[in-house]
Steps between C-alpha positions, in 0.01 A plus 500: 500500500380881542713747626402836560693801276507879598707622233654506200828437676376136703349405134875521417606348793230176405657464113838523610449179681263378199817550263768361729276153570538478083146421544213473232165625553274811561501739758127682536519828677137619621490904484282743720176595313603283149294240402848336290789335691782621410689136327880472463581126305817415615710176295792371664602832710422721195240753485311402157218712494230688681142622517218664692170468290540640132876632571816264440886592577570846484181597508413338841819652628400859436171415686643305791686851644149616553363222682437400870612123577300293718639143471660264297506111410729281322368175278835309406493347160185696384495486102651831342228691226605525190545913464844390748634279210607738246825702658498384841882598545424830370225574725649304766799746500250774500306343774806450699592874531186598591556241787830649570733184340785510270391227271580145516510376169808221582645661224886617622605847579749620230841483587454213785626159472172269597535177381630414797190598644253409271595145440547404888319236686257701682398694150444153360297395770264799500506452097386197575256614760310736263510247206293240761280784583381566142513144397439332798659122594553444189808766436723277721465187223558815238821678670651156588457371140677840341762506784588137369500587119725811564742299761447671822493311792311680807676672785773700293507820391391493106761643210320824340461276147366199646269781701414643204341170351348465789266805478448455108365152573282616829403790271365274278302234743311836647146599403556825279345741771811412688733486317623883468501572901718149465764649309465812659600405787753196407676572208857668552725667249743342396860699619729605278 
């Protein structure tokens, strides 16, 4: 669906609710008098990359301040190019405060207790949700097979080790280009 943009601050106002979906895909931003839309690759909430002809990341950022938005379209589940593979948390942090977000890494915040947190239900069901998304049906015959080998039965809040395996073995089952913005934004620290 199109939607029509008149600044920088309703572009914003569009990847906020991009991010916060957790979707995957591209967001194309026509500009005023550019032949190049403006693309930002999203990959389960996180920005990964983006371009606007030759430029990529930081690059497109400096040249985005200077442009007129007309409109905007998102394609869920569009493949990601390769120039997003290498570093997409680093650029995705940068990307991210050009956007006006504290990153969201899943990572904790030092000095707060999370496992709580990031082993409950609803984090394993949107773990879940985003491991379906890249792999498709087939993730629910995967995640029910590991929950088995590592003893967790569903509809419990997970212990932080058995939690642990969990990610190393969904780590694993992931196609490479995943696999960083995986642990990115699942893997916690373990407390001390």
């Amino acid at each position: 669906m199109q939607e029509k943009l008149d600044s920088i601050g309703s572009l914003k106002k569009m990847v906020r609710t991009y991010k916060e979906s957790k979707h995957s895909g591209l967001l194309s931003v026509k500009v005023d008098g550019n032949d190049y839309l403006v693309k930002i690759y999203f990959e389960l909430g996180m920005i990964v990359g983006m371009s606007m002809g030759a430029l990529k990341n930081e690059s497109c950022l400096n040249e985005l301040n200077k442009c007129k938005l007309v409109d905007a379209t998102f394609i869920k589940n569009c493949k990601v190019p390769s120039f997003t593979t290498a570093g997409k948390v680093e650029i995705n942090h940068k990307l991210e405060e050009f956007f006006g977000f504290s990153p969201v890494t899943g990572l904790p915040t030092p000095g707060k207790e999370t496992h709580a947190i990031n082993t409950s239900i609803e984090h394993l069901q949107q773990l879940e949700k985003d491991v379906t998304e890249i792999l498709g049906p087939i993730s629910k015959l995967l995640i029910d097979s590991i929950y088995a080998e590592i003893g967790y039965s569903h509809d419990k809040e997970m212990s932080p080790l058995l939690y642990s395996q969990l990610i190393d073995r969904l780590k694993r089952e992931l196609p490479s280009e995943h696999q960083s913005v995986f642990a990115a934004k699942y893997t916690i620290e373990p407390m001390f």
